[in-house]
C-alpha positions in Angstrom: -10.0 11.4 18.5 -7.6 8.8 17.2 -4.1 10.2 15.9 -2.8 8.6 12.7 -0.3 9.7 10.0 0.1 9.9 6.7 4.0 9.9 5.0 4.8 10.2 8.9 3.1 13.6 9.2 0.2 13.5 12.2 -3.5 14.0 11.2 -6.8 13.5 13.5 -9.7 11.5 12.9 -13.4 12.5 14.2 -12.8 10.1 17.3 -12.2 6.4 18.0 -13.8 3.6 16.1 -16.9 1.9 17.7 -16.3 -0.6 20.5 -16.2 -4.0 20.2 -19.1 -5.5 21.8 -21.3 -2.7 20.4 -23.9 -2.2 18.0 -22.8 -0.9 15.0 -23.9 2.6 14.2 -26.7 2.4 11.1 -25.9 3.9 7.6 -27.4 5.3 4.8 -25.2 5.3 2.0 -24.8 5.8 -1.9 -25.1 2.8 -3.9 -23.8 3.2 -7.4 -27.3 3.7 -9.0 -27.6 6.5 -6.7 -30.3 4.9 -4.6 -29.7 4.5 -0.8 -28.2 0.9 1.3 -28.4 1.2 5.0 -26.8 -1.3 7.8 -30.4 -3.1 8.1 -30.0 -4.4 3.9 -27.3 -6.6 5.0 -29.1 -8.3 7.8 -28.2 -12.2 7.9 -24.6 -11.2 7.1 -21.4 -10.8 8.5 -20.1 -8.1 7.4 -16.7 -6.2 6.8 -16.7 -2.4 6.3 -13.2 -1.6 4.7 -13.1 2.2 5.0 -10.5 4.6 3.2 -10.2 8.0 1.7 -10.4 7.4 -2.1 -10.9 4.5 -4.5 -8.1 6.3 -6.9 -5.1 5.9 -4.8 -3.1 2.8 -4.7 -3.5 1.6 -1.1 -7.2 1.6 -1.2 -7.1 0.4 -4.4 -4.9 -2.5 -3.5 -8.0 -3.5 -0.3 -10.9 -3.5 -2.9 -8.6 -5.9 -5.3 -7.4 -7.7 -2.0 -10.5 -8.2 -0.5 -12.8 -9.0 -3.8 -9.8 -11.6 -4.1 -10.9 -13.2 -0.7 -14.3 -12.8 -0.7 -14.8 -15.1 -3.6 -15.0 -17.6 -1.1 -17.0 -16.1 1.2 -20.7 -18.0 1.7 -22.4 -15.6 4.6 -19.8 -12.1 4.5 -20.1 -9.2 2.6 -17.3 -6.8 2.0 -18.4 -3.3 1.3 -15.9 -0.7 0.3 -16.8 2.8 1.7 -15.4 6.2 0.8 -16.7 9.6 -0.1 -15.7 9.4 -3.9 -18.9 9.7 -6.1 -20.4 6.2 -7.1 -19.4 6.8 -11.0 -16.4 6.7 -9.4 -16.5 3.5 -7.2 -18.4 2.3 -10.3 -16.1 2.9 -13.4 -12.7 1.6 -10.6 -14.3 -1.6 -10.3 -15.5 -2.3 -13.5 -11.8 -1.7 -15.0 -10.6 -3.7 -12.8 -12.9 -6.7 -12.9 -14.3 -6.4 -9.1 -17.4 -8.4 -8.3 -17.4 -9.4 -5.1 -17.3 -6.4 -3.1 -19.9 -3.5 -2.3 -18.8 -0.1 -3.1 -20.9 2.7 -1.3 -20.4 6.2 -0.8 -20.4 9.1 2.0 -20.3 12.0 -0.9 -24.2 13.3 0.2 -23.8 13.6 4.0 -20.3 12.6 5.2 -22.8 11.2 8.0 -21.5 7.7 8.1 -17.4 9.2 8.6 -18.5 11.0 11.4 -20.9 8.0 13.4 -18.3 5.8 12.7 -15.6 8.7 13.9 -13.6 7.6 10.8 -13.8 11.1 9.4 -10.1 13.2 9.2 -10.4 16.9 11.0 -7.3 17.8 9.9 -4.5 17.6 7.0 -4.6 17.4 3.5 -7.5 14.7 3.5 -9.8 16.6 5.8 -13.1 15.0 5.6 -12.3 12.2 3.7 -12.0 8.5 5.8 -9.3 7.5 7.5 -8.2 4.0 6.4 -10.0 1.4 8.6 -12.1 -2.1 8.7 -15.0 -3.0 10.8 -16.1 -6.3 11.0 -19.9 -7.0 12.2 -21.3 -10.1 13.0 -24.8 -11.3 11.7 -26.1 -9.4 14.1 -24.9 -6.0 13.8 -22.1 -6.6 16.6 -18.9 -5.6 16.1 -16.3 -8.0 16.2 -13.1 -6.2 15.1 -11.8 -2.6 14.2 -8.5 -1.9 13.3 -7.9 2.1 12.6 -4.7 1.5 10.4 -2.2 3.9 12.2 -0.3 5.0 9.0 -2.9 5.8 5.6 -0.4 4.9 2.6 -0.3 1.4 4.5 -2.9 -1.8 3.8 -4.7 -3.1 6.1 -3.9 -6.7 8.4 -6.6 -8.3 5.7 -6.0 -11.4 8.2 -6.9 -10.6 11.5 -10.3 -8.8 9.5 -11.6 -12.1 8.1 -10.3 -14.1 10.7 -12.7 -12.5 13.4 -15.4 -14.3 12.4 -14.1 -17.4 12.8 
């Protein structure tokens, strides 16, 4: 399990992040029509899972506005924005906001994906929500980068994420 904090008090997650070098686990998660997207609808493109507890609190917040900002540009990448808030949620966030070029799905039925991915929190005041983290796949399903951000109220390094697949 990985040990990361949040306001400086120590929380678990479900385990470490997968490998780099490995497969990436598949998924079945909650589009915001409430029909299902797994790993194999994305095939043909990079891809970077940014993972967090909730849509409605700033720091996630700030990644889906961050990250729709740089993947504007982005020809063969697909951001999608996981967490275990209901779609309506994802859904109304991003339409207030004017977000288009991100992917919000959702963990709410199973909470399968926070555990395969071992992004889950076992412990503290967000138990069973996700941990804040990014996962970057290549074309083929590969992971290329991970970074389990060690502290939750702080962003992710959005640099390093879409420079791995350079």
């Amino acid at each position: 399990m990985a040990t990361i904090t949040l306001k400086g008090n120590t929380l678990q997650t479900a385990g470490e992040l997968p490998e780099i070098g490995s497969k990436a686990p598949d998924f079945e998660l909650v589009k915001n029509d409430l029909s299902t997207a797994t790993l194999k609808d994305f095939e043909g493109f990079n891809l970077i899972l940014n993972i967090f507890p909730s849509v409605d609190t700033g720091i996630c917040a700030a990644s889906v506005r961050e990250f729709n900002k740089q993947a504007a540009s982005l020809t063969d990448t697909k951001v999608v924005c996981i967490s275990r808030d209901l779609p309506f949620a994802q859904e109304r966030f991003c339409g207030a906001e004017g977000i288009e070029n991100v992917i919000n799905l959702s963990d709410f039925r199973t909470g399968k994906f926070g555990k395969d991915y071992e992004v889950e929190m076992t412990s503290g005041p967000l138990k069973a929500l996700h941990s804040r983290a990014i996962v970057v796949l290549d074309k083929e399903g590969t992971v290329r980068y991970t970074e389990q951000v060690p502290e939750i109220v702080q962003e992710p390094d959005y640099t390093a994420a879409l420079n791995a697949l350079k």
